[in-house]
C-alpha positions as CSV (number, residue, x, y, z in Angstrom):
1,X,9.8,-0.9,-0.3
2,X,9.1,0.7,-3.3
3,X,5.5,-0.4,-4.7
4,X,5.3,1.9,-7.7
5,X,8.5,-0.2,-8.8
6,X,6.2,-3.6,-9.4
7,X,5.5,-4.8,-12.3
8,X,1.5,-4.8,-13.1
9,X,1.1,-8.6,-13.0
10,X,3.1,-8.7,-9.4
11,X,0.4,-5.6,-8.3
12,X,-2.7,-7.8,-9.3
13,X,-0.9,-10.5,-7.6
14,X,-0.9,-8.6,-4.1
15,X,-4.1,-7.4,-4.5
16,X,-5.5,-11.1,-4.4
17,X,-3.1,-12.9,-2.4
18,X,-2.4,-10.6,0.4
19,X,-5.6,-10.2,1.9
20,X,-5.7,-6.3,2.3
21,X,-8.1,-4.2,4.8
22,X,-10.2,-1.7,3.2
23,X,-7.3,1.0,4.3
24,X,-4.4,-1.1,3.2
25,X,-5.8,-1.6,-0.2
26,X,-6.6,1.8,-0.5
27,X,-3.0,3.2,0.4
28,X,-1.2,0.5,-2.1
29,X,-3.5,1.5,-4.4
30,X,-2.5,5.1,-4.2
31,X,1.5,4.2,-4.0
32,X,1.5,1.9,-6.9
33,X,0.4,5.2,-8.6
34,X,3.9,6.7,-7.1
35,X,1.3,9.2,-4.6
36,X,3.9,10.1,-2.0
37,X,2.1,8.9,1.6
38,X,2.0,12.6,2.9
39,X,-0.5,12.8,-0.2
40,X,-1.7,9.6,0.8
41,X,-2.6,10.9,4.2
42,X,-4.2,14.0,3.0
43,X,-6.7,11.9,0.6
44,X,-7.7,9.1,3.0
45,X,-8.2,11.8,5.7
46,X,-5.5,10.4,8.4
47,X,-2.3,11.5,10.2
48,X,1.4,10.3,8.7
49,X,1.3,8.4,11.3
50,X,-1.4,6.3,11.2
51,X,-0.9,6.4,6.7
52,X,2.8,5.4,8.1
53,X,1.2,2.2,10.3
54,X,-0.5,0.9,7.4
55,X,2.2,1.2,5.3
56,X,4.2,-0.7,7.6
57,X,1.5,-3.3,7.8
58,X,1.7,-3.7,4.0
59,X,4.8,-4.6,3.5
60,X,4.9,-7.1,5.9
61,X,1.4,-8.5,4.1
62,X,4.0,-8.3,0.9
63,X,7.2,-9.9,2.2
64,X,4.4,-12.8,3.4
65,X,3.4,-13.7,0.3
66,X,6.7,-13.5,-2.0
């Protein structure tokens, strides 16, 4: 899932409605702003893996809620 591709309105609309953890709000934060999650990793001081487990725990949060 591409979350760079959503609109600004359906952005704020996760951001309320999908109850994010601190880390999960942090890494969509950085991908709505198209920062590739190796980046992503580097910035929020993790491994890919773990940046890769949130991720993954996103956009289930996502698929929830639309």
């Amino acid at each position: 899932m591409k979350i760079y591709d959503f609109t600004v309105p359906e952005l704020n609309y996760f951001r309320e409605y999908c109850n994010f953890t601190e880390e999960e709000r942090m890494l969509f934060d950085y991908r709505s702003k198209n920062i590739p999650l190796e980046t992503c990793a580097e910035i929020m001081n993790v491994s890919i893996s773990t940046v890769n487990r949130i991720s993954r725990r996103v956009n289930k949060k996502i698929i929830k809620v639309c």
